[in-house]
N, C-alpha and C positions, 0 to 999 in steps of 0.2 A: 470615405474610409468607414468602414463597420463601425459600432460602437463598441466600445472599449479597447479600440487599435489605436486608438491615438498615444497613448503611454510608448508605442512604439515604434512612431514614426521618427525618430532621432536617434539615428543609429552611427556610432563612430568608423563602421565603415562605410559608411556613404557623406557624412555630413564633418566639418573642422571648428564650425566656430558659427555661433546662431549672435542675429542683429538682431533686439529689438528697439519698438518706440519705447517711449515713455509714458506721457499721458493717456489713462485708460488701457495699458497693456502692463504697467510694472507698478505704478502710483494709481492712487483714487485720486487725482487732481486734472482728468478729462471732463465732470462733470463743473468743476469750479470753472476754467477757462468759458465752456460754452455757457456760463451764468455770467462771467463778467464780458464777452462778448455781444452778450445778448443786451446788459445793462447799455452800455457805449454806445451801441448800435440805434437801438432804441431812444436813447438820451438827442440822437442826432438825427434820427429820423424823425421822432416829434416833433422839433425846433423848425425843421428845414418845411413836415407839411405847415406848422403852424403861420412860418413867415410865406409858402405860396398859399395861403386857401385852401391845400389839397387835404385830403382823408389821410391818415397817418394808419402805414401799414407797418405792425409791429415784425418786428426779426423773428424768424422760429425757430427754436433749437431743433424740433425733427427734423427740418424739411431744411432750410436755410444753412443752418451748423453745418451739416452734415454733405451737405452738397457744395459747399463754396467754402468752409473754413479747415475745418477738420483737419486734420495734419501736416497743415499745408504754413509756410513761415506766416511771419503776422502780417506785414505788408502784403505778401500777395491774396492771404485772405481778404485783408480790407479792400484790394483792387478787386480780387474779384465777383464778392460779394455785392458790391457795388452795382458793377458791372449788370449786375443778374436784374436790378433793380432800374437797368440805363440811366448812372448817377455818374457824372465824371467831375472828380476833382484834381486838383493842380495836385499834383504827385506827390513836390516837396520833400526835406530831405528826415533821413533816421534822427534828424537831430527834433526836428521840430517840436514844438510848444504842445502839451496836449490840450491845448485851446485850441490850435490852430485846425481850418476848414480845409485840410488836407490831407492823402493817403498817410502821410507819416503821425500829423498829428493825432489822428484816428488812432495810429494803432498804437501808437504812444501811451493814449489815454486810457486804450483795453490793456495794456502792462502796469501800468500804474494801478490799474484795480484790480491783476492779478497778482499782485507785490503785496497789495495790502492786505487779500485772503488770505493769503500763505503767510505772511509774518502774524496774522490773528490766530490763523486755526491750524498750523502747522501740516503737516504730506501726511496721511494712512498711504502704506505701500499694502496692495493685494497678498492675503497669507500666502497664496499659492504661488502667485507671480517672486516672491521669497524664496520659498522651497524650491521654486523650477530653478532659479539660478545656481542657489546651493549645489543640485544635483548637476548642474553644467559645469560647474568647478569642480566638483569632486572627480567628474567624469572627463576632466581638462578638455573642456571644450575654450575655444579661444571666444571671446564675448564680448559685445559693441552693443551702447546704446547711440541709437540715431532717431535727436527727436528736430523738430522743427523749434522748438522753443529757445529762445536766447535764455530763458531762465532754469535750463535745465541742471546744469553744475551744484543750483542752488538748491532745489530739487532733490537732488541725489544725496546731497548733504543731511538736507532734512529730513529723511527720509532713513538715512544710516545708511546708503546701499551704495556709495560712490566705488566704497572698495573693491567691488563683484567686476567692475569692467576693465579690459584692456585696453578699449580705445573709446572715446567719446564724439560721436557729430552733433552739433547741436547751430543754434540759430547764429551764434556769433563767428564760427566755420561758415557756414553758408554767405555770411557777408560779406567775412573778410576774400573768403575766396571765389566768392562771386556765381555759387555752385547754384544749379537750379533746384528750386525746392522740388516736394512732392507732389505732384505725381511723378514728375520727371525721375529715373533711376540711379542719380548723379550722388544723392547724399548715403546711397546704402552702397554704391560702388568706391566711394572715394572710405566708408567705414571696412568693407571686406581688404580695401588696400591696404591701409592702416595696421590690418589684422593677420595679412598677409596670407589671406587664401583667397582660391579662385569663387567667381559669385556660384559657381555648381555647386563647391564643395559646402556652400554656406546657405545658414535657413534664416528668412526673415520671419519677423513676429509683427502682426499689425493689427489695430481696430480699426484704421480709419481706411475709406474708401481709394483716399491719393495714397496712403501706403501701399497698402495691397498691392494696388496697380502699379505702384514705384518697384515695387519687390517684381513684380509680374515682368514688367519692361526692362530689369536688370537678367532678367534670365537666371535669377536664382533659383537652386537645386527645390527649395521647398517656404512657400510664403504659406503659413500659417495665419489664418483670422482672427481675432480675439471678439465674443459676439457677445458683448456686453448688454446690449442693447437693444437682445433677440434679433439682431440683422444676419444671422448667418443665410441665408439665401443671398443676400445682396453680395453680400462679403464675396461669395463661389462666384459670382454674378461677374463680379469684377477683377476675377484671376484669382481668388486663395484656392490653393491646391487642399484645404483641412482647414476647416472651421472648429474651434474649442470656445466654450463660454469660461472658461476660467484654464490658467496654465496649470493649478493642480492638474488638470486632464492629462497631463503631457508626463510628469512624474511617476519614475518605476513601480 
């Protein structure tokens, strides 16, 4: 899209009600997650070369994050971040210890240290990603946030912004109902339900790469990037129909 057409692309005769993420598309609390990600990750990759002998290869937030965690729930980022490294632990359940040398307690232990960022430093929500919603209310668009995070409720809370949404998907939905995370299109189809429009009539918002793609594979009307990160080539790369580095872009 030309520059300065993006203000335009959300028009109430083509579109009903726009989904976004949360972290990194509405809150500045995308950069904390891949800092306490990267803590955990690290904390257990040291340990683990230290007890075999081996070189300790640190986690990387470009490369690593971004390709195996990114919006995707916590458990199956810890599986498949793993994965990436040919690391296989006993699965284990959500409940587990974040001592424990398994998928759960892994991810247990990266929530744990994102509980205690957020009760220290409190949510900055993006001015624009403010203003975008503002103008999607005024404009009665119907609005869903769908993040991967079980912490999101909490989130929105702190943030002030709980009241802007219609319907909420978040990590404790995905559980309980067994939904497949993102990339898969399952958590933005089961929000445009919720919201009671078809996935045409509706636009996804997304930074992360499994977004995107989740939005792309749901066959919605219009998946927006968020390129915080100067990835808007990747972002188109991997199905966004409109890449914006800030949702102010999007406002009349």
């Amino acid at each position: 899209m030309p520059p300065g057409k993006s203000k335009h692309a959300i028009t109430r005769d083509r579109y009903d009600a726009v989904l976004l993420d949360l972290d990194g598309v509405i809150t500045d609390t995308a950069s904390l997650h891949a800092a306490c990600w990267k803590q955990m990750f690290d904390e257990y990759l040291r340990r683990r070369a230290t007890q075999r002998g081996e070189p300790f290869r640190p986690f990387h937030i470009v490369t690593d994050y971004r390709l195996y965690v990114d919006g995707k729930p916590r458990f199956d980022g810890v599986r498949d971040f793993l994965k990436s490294r040919d690391i296989h632990l006993p699965e284990g359940t959500p409940d587990d210890s974040a001592q424990a040398e398994t998928v759960g307690g892994l991810g247990n232990r990266k929530n744990d240290l994102i509980n205690d960022v957020i009760e220290r430093s409190g949510v900055q929500a993006y001015a624009g990603s403010v203003k975008f919603l503002r103008q999607l209310r005024d404009q009665d668009y119907k609005i869903a946030v769908v993040s991967s995070s079980q912490n999101c409720a909490m989130v929105l809370r702190a943030a002030k912004l709980d009241h802007f949404f219609d319907a909420q998907v978040d990590g404790n939905m995905i559980e309980a109902q067994h939904l497949a995370g993102k990339p898969a299109p399952d958590t933005f189809l089961i929000g445009a339900k919720l919201l009671g429009v078809e996935p045409k009539r509706a636009v996804v918002v997304e930074d992360a790469i499994s977004g995107v793609q989740a939005g792309c594979r749901g066959h919605f009307g219009l998946v927006i990037g968020v390129a915080r990160k100067g990835n808007a080539d990747e972002l188109l790369h991997h199905g966004a129909h409109l890449v914006v580095t800030d949702l102010a872009e999007l406002i009349d």
